[in-house]
C-alpha positions in Angstrom: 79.7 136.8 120.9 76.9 138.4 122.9 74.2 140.1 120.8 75.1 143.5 122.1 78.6 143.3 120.4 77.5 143.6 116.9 76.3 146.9 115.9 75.7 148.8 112.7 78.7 150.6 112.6 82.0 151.0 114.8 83.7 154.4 114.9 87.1 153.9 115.9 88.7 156.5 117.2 87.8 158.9 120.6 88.9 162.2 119.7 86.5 165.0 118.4 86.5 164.2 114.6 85.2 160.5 116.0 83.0 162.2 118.4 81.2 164.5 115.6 80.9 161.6 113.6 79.3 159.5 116.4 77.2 162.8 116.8 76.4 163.5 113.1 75.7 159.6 112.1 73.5 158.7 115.3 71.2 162.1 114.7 71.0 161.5 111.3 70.3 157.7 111.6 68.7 157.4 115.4 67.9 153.5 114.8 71.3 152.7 113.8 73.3 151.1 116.8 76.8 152.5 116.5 79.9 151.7 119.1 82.5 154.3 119.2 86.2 152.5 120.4 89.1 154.7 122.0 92.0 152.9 123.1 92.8 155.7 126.1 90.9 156.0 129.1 89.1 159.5 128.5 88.3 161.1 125.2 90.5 163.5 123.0 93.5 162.9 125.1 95.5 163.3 121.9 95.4 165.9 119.3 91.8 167.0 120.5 93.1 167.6 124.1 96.3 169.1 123.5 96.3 171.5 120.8 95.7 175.5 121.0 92.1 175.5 121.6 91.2 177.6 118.6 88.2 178.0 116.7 89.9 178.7 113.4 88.0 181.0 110.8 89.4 179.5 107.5 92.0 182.2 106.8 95.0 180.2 105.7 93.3 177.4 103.2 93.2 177.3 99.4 89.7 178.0 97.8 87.8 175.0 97.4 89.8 172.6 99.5 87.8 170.6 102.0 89.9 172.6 104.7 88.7 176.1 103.5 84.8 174.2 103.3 85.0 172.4 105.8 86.6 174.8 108.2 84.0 177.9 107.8 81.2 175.5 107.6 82.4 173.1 110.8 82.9 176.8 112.2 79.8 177.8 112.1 78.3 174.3 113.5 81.1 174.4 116.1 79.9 178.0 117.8 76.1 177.2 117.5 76.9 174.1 119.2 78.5 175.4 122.0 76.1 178.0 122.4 72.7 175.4 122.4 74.8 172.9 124.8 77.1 175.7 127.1 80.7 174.6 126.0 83.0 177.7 127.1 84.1 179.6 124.5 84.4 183.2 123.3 84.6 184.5 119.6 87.0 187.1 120.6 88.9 187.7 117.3 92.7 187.7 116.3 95.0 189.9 115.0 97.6 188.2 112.5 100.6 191.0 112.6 103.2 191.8 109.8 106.4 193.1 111.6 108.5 193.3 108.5 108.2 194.5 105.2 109.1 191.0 103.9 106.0 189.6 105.4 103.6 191.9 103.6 102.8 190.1 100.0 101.8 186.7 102.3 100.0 189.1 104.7 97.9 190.6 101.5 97.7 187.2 100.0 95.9 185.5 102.9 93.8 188.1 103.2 92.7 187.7 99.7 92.2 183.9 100.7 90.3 185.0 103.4 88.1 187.2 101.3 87.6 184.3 98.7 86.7 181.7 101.6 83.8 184.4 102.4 85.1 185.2 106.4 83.1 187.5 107.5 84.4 190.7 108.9 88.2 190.3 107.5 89.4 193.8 107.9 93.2 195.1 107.2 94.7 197.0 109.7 97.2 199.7 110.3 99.8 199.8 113.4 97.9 202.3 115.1 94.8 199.8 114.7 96.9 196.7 115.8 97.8 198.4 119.4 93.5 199.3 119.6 93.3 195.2 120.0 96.5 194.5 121.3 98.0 197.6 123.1 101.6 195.6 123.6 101.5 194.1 119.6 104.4 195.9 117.7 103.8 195.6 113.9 103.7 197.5 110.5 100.5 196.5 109.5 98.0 193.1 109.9 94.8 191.5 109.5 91.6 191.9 112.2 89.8 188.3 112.0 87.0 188.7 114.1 85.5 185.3 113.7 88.5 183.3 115.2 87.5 182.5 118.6 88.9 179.8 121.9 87.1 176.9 122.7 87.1 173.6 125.1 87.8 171.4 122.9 87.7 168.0 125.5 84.5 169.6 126.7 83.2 169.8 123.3 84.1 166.4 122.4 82.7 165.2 125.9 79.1 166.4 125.2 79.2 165.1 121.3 79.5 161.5 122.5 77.2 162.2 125.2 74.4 163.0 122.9 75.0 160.7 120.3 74.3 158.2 123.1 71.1 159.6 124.5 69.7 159.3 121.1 70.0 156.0 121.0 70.2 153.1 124.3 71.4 150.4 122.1 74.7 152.6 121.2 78.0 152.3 123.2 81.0 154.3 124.1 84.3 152.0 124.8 87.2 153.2 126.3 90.9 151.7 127.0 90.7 149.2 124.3 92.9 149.8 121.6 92.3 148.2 118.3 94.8 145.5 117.6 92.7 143.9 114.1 90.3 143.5 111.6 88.6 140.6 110.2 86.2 140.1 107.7 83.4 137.7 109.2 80.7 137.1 106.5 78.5 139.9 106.5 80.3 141.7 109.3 84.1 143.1 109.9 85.0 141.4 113.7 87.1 144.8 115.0 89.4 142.5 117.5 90.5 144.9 120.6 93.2 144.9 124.0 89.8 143.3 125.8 87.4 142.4 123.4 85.6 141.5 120.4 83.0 143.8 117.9 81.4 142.9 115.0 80.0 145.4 112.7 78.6 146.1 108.9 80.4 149.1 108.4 83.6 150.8 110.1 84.5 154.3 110.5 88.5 155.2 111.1 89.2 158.6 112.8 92.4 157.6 114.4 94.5 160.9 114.3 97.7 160.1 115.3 97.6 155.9 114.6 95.5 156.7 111.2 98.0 154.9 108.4 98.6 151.9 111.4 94.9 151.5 110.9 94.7 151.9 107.7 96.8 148.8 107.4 94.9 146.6 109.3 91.8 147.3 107.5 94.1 146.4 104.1 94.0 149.8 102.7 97.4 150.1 100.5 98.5 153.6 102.1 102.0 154.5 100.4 102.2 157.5 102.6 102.9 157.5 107.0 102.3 159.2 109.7 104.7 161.1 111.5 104.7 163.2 114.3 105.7 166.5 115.4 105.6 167.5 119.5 104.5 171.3 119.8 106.0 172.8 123.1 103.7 176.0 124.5 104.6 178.3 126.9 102.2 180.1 129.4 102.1 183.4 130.5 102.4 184.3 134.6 100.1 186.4 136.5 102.8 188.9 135.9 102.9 189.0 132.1 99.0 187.7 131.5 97.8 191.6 131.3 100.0 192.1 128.0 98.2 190.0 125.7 94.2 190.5 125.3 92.8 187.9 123.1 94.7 185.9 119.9 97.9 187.3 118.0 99.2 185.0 115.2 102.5 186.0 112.9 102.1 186.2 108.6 103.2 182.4 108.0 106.1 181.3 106.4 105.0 180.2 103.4 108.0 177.6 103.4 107.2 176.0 106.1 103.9 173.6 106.6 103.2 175.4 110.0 101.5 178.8 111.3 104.1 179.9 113.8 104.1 180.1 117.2 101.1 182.6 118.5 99.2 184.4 121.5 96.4 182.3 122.6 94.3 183.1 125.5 92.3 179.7 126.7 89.2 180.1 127.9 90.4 179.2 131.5 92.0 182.6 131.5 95.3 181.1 131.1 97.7 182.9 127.8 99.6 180.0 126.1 102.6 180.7 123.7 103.7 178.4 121.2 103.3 175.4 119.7 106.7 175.5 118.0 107.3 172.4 115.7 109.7 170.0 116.0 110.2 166.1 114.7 109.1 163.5 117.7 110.6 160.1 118.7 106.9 159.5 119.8 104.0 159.9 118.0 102.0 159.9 121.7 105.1 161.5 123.3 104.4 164.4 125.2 107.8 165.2 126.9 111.2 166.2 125.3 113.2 163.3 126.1 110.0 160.4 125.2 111.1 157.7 123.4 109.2 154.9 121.0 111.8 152.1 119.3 108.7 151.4 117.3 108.1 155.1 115.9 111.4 156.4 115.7 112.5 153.1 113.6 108.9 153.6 111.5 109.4 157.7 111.3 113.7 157.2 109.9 113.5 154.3 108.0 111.1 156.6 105.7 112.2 158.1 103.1 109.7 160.9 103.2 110.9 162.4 106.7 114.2 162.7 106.0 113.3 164.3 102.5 111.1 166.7 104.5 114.4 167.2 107.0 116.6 168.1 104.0 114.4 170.4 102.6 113.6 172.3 106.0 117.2 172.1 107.7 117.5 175.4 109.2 113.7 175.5 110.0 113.7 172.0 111.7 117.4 173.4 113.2 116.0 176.4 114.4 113.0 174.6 115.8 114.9 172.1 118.2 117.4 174.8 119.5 114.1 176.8 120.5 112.5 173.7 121.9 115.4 173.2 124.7 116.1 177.2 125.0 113.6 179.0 126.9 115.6 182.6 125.9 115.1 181.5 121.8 111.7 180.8 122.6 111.3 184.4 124.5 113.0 186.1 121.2 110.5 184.9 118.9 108.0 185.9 121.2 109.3 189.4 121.4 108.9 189.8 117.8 105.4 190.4 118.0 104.9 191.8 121.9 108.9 193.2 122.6 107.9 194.2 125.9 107.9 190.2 127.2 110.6 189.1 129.6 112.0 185.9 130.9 109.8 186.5 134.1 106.4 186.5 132.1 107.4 182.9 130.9 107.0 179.5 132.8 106.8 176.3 131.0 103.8 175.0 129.5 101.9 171.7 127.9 103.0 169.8 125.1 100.9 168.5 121.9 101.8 166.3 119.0 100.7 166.9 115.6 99.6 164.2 113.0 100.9 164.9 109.5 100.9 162.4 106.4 104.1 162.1 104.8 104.2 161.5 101.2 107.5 159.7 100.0 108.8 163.0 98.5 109.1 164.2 101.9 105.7 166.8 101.4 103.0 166.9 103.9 99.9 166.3 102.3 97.9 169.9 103.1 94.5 168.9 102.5 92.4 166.4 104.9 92.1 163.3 103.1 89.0 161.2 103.5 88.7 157.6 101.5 86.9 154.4 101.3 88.3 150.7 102.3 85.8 148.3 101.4 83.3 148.1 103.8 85.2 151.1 106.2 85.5 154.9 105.8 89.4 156.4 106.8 90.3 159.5 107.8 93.7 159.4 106.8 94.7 163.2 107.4 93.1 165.7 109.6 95.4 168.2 110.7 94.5 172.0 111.9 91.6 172.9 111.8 90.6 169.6 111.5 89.0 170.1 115.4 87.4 173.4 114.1 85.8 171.6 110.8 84.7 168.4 112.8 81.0 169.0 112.9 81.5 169.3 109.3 83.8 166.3 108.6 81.4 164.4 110.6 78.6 165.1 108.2 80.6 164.6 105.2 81.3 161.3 106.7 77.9 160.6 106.8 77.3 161.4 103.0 80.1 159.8 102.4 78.6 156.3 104.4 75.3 157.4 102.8 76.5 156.8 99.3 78.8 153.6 99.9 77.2 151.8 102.2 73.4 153.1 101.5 72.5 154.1 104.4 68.7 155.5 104.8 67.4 157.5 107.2 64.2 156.2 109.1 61.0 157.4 107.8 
């Protein structure tokens, strides 16, 4: 093994919670020589790439869970970042809309979650006050969030990596080398890829989607999986683009472990509808119809998912009818703007969703962040993990600071 193949620690894992680690750890330690490894051929061309593109403001998560910390803190980092390095993006605010009086203790309760998470600005709002941000929004009453904003997320990502590098020549980026194992080689763990071999002192897992497969090469005794869920959006044509201004979100259903499917204008210009939520044969599947013998056997032979089915039936029902319907889809969407018609409509992208499944079938809310013996795992980063990852990047870095004792050049 060439000298330039062991390094002081490998970050595994290309998408933007890998990248603001890379970013965090090189800054922090310049003279450490760290090798990021991403088995596709471009960074975040999973979660990172495909997901709303929206700076979240921390709205949704309990007090005191890494999510709410994490989230208005990597926030914060997220749009001074982008300002100091150019990323498009816009604070532009959202509206979150009740349109039933059913929805109005969850609507009062996040706001109260909002208020406790210290989101600046969080303002309730009347009908009248609901049509002054979104003049084709129809609701009773909502929630004016004026830190939400949209964001390039790949370009974000993109730039991360980039300076990480530039702080350090000895550093690498790999691409299209996918991990296939971990050995432990004296002082060093030999990370084994498609092409190549690594061998590092410490290892860093941010692997989204493949997190618990990783997990178990490293020999970390994970009871719960992965398991996917494909998100289908819709865009708006030039026709319909006029009607929506900014973001529009529903009140959640408390029920179910997803927002609802929302207004999003990209910062392309484009308006995106969606994601709904529905159970994938493919955890890296972004059409209807893909297919992986290997997932689908991993996803059903687990008890957790079909707990998780039995318990959201008519939800997970609901969800694949509206998947393969575009008229469903359009219904939902007229909840909130009524005026929208099949015409303002074409079909959009796809994403998939990470989520780790305990056995009793419950997705585990908060992001989960634990130690392997000489490696770091991020076992579950969902929404807003892409918001918080400037954040989870430098709790990372504390986290490598106290296990591995790590010291920063004097």
């Amino acid at each position: 093994m060439t000298k330039d193949q062991v390094f002081d620690v490998a970050i595994i894992g290309g998408g933007i919670v890998g990248a603001a680690t890379f970013y965090k750890m090189q800054l922090r330690y310049p003279e450490l020589k760290i090798v990021l490894i991403e088995k596709e051929k471009g960074l975040a061309d999973h979660q990172t790439g495909n997901n709303s593109g929206v700076i979240h403001s921390g709205l949704y998560y309990t007090p005191g869970s890494l999510k709410a910390e994490n989230c208005v803190k990597g926030r914060k980092e997220l749009v001074a970042f982008s300002k100091e390095h150019n990323i498009p993006h816009d604070v532009c605010g959202k509206v979150v809309v009740a349109v039933d009086e059913s929805e109005l203790p969850m609507l009062d309760k996040i706001f109260e979650i909002g208020k406790q998470n210290g989101i600046e600005g969080i303002e309730k709002i009347t009908a009248e006050q609901i049509k002054e941000h979104e003049p084709f929004c129809v609701g009773i009453a909502g929630i004016w969030v004026p830190v939400t904003g949209i964001i390039d997320y790949r370009a974000a990502t993109e730039k991360m990596v980039e300076l990480a590098l530039a702080l350090n020549q000895n550093s690498k980026l790999v691409l299209g080398e996918e991990v296939t194992g971990i050995n432990k080689m004296g002082e060093h763990e030999e990370v084994v890829t498609s092409k190549s071999t690594y061998k590092s002192k410490y290892l860093v897992f941010c692997g989204g989607l493949q997190a618990d497969r990783l997990a178990k090469k490293d020999q970390i005794d994970l009871k719960e999986k992965v398991v996917g869920f494909r998100g289908d959006y819709y865009e708006l044509t030039d026709q319909g683009k006029h009607k929506i201004k900014n973001l529009i979100y529903p009140v959640p259903n408390p029920e179910f472990p997803f927002l609802g499917v929302h207004f999003t204008r990209m910062t392309n210009g484009e308006v995106e509808c969606g994601p709904n939520a529905v159970f994938t044969f493919k955890r890296e599947g972004y059409g209807k119809t893909d297919f992986s013998l290997r997932d689908s056997f991993d996803a059903l032979t687990y008890s957790g998912t079909w707990k998780l089915f039995f318990k959201n039936m008519k939800f997970g029902i609901d969800e694949y009818r509206r998947a393969f319907s575009k008229k469903l889809f359009l219904n939902t969407l007229q909840r909130l703007v009524p005026s929208l018609t099949m015409d303002d409509l074409k079909p959009g992208r796809s994403g998939v969703r990470a989520l780790l499944l305990g056995t009793d079938g419950d997705t585990r809310d908060d992001f989960r962040i634990e130690y392997g013996k000489n490696s770091i795992h991020v076992l579950n980063a969902p929404s807003p993990a892409a918001t918080a990852a400037l954040a989870i990047g430098g709790q990372i870095c504390g986290m490598a600071e106290e296990k591995f004792g790590l010291k920063t050049a004097n």
